[in-house]
HTML snippet that shows the backbone in 3Dmol.js (N, CA, C, O; Angstrom):
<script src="https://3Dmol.org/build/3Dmol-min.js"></script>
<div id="view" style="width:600px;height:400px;position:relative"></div>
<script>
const pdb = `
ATOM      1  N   UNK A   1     -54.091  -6.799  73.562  1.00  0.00           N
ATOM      2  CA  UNK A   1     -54.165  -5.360  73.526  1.00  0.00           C
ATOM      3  C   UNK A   1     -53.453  -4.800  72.297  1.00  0.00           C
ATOM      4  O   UNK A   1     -53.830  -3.754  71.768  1.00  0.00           O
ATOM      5  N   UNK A   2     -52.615  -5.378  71.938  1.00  0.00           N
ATOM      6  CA  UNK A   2     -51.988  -5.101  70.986  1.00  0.00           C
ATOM      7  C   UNK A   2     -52.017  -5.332  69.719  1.00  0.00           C
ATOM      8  O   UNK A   2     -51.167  -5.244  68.834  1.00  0.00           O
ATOM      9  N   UNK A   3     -53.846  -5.851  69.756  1.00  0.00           N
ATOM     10  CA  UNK A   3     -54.052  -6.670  68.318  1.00  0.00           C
ATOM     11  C   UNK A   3     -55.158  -5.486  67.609  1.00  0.00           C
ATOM     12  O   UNK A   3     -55.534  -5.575  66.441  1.00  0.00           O
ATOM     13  N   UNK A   4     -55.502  -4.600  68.366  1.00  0.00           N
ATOM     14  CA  UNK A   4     -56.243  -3.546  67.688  1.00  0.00           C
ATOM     15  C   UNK A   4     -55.601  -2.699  67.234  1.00  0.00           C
ATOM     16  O   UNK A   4     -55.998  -2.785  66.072  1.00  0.00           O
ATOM     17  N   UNK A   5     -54.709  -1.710  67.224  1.00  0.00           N
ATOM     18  CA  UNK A   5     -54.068  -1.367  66.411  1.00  0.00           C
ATOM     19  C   UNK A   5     -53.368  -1.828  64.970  1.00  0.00           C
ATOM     20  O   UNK A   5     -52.965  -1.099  64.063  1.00  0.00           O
ATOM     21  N   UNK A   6     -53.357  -3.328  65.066  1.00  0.00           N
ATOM     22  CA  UNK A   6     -52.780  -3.682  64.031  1.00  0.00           C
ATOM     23  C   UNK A   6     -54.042  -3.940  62.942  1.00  0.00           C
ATOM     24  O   UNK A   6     -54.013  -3.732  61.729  1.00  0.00           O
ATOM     25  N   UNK A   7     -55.307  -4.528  63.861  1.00  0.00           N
ATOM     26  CA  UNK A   7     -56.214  -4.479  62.807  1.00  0.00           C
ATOM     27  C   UNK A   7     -56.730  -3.317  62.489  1.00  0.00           C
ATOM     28  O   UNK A   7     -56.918  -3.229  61.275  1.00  0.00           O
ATOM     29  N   UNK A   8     -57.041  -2.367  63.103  1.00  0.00           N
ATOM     30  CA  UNK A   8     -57.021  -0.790  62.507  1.00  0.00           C
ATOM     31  C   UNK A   8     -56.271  -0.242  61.236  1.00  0.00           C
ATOM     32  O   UNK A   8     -56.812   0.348  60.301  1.00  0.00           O
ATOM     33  N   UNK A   9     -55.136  -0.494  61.342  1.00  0.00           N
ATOM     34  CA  UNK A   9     -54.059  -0.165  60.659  1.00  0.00           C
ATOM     35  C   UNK A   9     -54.567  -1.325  59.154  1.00  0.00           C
ATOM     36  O   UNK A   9     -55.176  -0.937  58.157  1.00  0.00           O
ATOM     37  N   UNK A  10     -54.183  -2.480  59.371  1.00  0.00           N
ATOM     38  CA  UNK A  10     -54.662  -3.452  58.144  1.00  0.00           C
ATOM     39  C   UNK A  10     -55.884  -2.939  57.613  1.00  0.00           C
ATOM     40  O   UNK A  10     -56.267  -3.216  56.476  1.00  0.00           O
ATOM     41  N   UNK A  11     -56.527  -2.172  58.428  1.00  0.00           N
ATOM     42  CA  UNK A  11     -58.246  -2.316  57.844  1.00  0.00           C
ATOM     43  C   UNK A  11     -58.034  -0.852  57.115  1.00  0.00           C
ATOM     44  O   UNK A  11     -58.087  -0.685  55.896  1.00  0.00           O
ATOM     45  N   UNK A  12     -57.854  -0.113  57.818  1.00  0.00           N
ATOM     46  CA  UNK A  12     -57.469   1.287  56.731  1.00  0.00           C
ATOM     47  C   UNK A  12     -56.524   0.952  54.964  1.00  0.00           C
ATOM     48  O   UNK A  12     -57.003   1.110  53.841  1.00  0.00           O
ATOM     49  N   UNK A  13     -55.018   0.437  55.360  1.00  0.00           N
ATOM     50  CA  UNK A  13     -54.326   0.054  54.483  1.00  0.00           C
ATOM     51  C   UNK A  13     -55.134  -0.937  53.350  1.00  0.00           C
ATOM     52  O   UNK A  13     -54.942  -0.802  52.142  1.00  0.00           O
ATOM     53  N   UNK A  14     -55.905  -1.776  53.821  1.00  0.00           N
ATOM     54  CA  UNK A  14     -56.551  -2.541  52.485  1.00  0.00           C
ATOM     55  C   UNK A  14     -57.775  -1.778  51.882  1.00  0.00           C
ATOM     56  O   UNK A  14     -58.334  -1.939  50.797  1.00  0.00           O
ATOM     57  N   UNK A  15     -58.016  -0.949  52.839  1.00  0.00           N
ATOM     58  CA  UNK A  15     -59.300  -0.193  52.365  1.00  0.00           C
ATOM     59  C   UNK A  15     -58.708   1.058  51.379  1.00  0.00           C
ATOM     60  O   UNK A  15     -58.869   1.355  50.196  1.00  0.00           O
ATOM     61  N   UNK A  16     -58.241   1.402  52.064  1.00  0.00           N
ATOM     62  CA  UNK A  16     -57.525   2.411  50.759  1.00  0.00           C
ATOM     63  C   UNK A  16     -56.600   2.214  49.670  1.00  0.00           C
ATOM     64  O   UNK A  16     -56.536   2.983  48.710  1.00  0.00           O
ATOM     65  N   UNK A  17     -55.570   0.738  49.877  1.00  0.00           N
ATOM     66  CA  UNK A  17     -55.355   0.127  48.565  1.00  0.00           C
ATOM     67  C   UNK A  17     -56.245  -0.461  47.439  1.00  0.00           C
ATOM     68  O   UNK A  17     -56.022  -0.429  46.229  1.00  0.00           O
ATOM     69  N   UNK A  18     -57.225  -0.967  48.046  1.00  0.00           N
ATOM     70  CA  UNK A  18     -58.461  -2.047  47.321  1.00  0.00           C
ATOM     71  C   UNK A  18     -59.421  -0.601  46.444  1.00  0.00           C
ATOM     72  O   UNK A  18     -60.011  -0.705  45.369  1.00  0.00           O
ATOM     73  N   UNK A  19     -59.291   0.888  47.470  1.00  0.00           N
ATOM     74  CA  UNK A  19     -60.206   1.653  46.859  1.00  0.00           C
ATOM     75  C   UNK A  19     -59.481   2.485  45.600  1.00  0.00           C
ATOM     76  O   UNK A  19     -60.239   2.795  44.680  1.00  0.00           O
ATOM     77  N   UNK A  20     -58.090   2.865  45.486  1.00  0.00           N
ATOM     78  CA  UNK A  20     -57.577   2.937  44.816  1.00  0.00           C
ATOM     79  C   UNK A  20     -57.406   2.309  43.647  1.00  0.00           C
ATOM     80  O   UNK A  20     -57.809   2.876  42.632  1.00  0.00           O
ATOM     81  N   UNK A  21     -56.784   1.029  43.553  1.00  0.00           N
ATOM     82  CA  UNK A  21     -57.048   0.052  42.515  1.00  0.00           C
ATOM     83  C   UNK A  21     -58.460   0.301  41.809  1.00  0.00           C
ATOM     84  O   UNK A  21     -58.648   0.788  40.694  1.00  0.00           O
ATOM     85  N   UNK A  22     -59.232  -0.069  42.562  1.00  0.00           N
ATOM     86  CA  UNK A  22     -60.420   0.535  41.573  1.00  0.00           C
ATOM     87  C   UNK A  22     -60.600   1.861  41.103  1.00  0.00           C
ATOM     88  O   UNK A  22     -60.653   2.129  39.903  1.00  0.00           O
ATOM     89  N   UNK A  23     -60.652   2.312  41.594  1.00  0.00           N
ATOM     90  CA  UNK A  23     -60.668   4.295  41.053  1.00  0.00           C
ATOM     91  C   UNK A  23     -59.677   3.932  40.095  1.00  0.00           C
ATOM     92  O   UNK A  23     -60.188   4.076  38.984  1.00  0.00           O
ATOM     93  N   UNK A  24     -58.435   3.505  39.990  1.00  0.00           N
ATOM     94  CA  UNK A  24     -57.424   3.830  38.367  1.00  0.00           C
ATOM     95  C   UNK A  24     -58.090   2.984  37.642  1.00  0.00           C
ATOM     96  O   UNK A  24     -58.558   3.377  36.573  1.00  0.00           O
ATOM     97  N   UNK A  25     -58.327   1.269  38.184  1.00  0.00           N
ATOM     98  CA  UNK A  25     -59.174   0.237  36.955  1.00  0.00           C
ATOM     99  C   UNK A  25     -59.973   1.420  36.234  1.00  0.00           C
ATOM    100  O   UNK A  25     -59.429   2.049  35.326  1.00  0.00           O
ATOM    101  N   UNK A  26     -61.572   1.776  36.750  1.00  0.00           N
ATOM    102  CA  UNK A  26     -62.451   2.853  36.484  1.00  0.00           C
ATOM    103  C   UNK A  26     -61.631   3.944  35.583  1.00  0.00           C
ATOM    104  O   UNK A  26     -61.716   3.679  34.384  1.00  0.00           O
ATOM    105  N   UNK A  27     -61.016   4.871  35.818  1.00  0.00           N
ATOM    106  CA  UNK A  27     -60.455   5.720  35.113  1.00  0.00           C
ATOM    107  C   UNK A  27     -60.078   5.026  33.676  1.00  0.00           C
ATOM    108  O   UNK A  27     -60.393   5.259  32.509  1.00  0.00           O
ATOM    109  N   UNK A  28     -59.162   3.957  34.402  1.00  0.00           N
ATOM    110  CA  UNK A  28     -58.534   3.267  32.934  1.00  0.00           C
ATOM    111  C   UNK A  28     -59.564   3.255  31.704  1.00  0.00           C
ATOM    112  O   UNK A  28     -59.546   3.929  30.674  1.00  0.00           O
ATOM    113  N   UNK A  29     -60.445   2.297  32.129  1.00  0.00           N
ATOM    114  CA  UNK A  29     -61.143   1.686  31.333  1.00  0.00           C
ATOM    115  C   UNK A  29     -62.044   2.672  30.558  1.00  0.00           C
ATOM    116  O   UNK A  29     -62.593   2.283  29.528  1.00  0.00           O
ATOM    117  N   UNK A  30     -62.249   4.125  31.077  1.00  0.00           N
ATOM    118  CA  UNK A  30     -63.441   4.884  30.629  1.00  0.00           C
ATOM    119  C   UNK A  30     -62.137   5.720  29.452  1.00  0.00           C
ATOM    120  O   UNK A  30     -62.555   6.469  28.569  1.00  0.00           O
ATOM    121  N   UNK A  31     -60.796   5.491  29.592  1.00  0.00           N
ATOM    122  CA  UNK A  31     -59.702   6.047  28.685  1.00  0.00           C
ATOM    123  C   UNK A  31     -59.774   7.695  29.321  1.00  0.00           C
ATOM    124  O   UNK A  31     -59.391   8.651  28.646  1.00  0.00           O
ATOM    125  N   UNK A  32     -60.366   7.847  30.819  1.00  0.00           N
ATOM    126  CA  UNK A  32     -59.906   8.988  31.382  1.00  0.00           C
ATOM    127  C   UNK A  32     -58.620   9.293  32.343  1.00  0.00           C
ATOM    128  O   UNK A  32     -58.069   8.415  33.008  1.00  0.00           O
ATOM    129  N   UNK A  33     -58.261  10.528  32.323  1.00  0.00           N
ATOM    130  CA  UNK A  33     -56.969  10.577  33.279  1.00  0.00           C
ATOM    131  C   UNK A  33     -56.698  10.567  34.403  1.00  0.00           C
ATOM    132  O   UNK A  33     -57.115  11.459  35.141  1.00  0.00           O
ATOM    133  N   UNK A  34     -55.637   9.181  35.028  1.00  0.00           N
ATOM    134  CA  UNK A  34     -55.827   9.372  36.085  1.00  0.00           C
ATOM    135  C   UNK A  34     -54.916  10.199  37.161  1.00  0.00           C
ATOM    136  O   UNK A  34     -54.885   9.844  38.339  1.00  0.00           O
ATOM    137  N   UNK A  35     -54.176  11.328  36.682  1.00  0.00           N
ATOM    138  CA  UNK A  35     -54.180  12.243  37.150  1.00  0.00           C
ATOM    139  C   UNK A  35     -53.296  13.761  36.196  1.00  0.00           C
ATOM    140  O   UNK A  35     -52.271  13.887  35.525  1.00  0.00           O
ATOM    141  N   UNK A  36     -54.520  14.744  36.694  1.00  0.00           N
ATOM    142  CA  UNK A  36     -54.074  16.052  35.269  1.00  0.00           C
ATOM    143  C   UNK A  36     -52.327  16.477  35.036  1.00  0.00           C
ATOM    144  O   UNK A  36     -51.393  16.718  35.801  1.00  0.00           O
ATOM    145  N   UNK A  37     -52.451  16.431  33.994  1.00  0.00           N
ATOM    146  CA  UNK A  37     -51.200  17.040  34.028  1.00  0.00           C
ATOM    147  C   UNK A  37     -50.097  16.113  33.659  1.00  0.00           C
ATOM    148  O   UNK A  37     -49.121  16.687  33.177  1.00  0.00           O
ATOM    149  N   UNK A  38     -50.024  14.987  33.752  1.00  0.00           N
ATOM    150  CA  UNK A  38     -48.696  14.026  33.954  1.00  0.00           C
ATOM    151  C   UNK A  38     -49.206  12.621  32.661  1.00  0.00           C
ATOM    152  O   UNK A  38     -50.344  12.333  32.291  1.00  0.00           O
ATOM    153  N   UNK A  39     -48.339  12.215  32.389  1.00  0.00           N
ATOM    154  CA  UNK A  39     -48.306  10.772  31.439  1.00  0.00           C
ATOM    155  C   UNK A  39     -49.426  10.291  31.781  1.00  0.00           C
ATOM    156  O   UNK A  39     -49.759  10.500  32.947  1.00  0.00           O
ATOM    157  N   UNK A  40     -50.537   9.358  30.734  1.00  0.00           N
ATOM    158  CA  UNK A  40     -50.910   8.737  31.510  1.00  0.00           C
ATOM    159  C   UNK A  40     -50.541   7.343  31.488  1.00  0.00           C
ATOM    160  O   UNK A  40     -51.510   6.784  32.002  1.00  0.00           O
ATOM    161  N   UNK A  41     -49.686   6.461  31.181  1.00  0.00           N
ATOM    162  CA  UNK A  41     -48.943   5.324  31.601  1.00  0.00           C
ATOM    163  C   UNK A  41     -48.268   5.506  32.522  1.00  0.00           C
ATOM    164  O   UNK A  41     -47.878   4.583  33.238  1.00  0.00           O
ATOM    165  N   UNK A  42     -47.873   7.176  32.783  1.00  0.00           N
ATOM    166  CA  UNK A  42     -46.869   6.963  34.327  1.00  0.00           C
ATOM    167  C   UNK A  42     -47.457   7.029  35.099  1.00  0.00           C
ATOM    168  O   UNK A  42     -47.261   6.257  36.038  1.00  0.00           O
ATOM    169  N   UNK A  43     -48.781   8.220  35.175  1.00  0.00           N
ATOM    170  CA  UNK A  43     -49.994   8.008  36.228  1.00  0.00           C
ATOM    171  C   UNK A  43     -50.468   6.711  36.840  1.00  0.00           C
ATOM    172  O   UNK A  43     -50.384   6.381  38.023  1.00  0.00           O
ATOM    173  N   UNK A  44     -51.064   5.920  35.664  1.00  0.00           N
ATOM    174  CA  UNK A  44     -51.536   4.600  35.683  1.00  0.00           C
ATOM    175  C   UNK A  44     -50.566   3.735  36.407  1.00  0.00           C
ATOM    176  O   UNK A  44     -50.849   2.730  37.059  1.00  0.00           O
ATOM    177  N   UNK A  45     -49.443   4.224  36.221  1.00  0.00           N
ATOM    178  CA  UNK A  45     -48.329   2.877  36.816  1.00  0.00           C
ATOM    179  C   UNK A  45     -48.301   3.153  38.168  1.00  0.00           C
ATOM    180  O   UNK A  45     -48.642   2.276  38.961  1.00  0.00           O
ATOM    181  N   UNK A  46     -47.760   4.810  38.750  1.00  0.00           N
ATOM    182  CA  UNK A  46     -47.670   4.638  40.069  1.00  0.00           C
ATOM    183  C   UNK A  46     -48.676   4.704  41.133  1.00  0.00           C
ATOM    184  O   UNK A  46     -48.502   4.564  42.344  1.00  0.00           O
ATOM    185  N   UNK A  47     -49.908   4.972  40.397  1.00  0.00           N
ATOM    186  CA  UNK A  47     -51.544   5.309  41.230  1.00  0.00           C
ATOM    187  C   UNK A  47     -51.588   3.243  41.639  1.00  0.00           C
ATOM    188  O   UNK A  47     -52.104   2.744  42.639  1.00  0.00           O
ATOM    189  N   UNK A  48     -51.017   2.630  40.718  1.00  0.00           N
ATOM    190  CA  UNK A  48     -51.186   1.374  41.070  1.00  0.00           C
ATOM    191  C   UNK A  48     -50.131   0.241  41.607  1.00  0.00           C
ATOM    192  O   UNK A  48     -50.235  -0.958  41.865  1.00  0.00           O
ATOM    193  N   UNK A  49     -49.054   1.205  41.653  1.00  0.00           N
ATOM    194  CA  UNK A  49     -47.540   0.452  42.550  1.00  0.00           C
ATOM    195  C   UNK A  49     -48.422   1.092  44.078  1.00  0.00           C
ATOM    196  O   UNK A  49     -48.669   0.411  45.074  1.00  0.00           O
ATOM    197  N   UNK A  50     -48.717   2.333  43.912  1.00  0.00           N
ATOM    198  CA  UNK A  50     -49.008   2.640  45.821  1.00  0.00           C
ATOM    199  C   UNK A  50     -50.468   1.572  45.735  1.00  0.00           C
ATOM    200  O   UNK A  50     -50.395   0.629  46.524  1.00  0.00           O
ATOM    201  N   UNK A  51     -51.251   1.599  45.215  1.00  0.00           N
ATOM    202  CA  UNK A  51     -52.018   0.426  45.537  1.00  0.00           C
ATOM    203  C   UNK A  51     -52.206  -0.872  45.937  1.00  0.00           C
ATOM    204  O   UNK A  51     -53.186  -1.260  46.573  1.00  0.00           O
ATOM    205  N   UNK A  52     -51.026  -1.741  45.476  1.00  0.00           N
ATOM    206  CA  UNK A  52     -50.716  -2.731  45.702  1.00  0.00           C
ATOM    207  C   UNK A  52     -49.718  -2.769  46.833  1.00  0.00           C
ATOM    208  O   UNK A  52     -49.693  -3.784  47.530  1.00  0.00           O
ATOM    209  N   UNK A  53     -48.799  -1.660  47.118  1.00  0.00           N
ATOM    210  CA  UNK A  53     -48.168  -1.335  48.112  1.00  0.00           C
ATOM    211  C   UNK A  53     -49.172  -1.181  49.267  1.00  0.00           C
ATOM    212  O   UNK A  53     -49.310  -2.240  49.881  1.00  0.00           O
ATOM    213  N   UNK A  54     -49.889  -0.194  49.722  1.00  0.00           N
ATOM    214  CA  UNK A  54     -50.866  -0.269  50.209  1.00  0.00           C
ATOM    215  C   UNK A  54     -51.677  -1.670  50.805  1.00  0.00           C
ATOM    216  O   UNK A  54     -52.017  -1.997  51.942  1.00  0.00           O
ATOM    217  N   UNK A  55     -51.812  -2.321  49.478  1.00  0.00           N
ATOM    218  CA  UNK A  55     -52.479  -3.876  50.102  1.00  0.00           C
ATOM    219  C   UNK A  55     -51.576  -4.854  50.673  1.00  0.00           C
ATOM    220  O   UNK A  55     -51.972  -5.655  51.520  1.00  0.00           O
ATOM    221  N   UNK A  56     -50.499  -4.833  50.293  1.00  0.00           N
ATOM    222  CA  UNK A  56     -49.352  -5.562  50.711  1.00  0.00           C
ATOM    223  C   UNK A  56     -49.325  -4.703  52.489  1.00  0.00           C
ATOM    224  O   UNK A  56     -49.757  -5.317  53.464  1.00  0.00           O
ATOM    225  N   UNK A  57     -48.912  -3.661  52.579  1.00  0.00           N
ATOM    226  CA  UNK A  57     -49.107  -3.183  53.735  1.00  0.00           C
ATOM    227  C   UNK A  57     -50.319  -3.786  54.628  1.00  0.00           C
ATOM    228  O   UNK A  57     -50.187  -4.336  55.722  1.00  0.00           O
ATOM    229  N   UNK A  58     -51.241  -3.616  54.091  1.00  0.00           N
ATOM    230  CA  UNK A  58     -52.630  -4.206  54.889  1.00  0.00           C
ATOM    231  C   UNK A  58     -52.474  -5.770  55.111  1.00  0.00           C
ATOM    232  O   UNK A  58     -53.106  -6.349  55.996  1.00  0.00           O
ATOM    233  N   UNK A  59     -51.405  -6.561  54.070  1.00  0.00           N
ATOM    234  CA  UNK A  59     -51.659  -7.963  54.995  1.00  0.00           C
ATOM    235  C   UNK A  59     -50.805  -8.222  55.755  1.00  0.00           C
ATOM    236  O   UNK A  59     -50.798  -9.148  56.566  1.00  0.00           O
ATOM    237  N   UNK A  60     -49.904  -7.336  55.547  1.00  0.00           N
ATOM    238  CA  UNK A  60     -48.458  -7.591  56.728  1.00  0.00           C
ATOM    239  C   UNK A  60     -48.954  -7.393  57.998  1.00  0.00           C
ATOM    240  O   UNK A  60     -48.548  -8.157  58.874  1.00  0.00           O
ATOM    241  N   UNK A  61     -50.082  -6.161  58.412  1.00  0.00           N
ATOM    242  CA  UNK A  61     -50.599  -5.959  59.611  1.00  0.00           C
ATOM    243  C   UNK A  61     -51.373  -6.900  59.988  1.00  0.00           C
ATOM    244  O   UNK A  61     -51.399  -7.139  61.195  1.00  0.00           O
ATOM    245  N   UNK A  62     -52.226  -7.703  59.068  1.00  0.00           N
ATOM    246  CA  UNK A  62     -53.148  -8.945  59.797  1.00  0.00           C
ATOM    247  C   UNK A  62     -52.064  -9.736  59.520  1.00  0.00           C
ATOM    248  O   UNK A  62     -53.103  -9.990  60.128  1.00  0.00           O
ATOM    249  N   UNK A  63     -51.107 -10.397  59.264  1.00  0.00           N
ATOM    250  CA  UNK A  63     -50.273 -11.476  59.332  1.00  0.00           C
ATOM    251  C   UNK A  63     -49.626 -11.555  60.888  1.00  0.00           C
ATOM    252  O   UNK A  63     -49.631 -12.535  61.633  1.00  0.00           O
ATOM    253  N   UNK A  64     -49.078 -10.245  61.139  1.00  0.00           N
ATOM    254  CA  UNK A  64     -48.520  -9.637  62.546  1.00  0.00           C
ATOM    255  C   UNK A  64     -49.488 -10.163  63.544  1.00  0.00           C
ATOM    256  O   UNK A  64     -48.875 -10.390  64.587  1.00  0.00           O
ATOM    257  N   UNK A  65     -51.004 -10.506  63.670  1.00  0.00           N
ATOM    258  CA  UNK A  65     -51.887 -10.690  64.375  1.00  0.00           C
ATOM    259  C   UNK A  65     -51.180 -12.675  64.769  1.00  0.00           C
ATOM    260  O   UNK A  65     -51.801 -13.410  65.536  1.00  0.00           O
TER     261      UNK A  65
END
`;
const viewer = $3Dmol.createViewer("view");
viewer.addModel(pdb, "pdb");
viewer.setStyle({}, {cartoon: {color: "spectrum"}});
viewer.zoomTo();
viewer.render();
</script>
């Protein structure tokens, strides 16, 4: 009973880390910004620390399984 929530949780967390990562890759590569207003090496850096944070999150929840 207690194994659906965790895969819920993993399945959101990798889905929205994995979708992230790509959206900044994409941005990167087209030399557009990935977000207005701010650096974009600092943009780029933390749009992709929560990304990988994010995925790291998502395997801790299927590891927990």
């Amino acid at each position: 009973m207690e194994s659906g929530p965790a895969i819920f949780a993993g399945t959101v967390f990798a889905l929205f880390g994995g979708g992230l990562l790509i959206w900044t890759a994409t941005r990167l590569r087209g030399r557009e910004p990935v977000a207005e207003g701010v650096s974009p090496v600092a943009s780029a850096a933390l749009a992709s620390l929560a990304a990988v944070a994010a995925l790291a999150a998502g395997v801790w929840c299927f590891m927990r399984l």
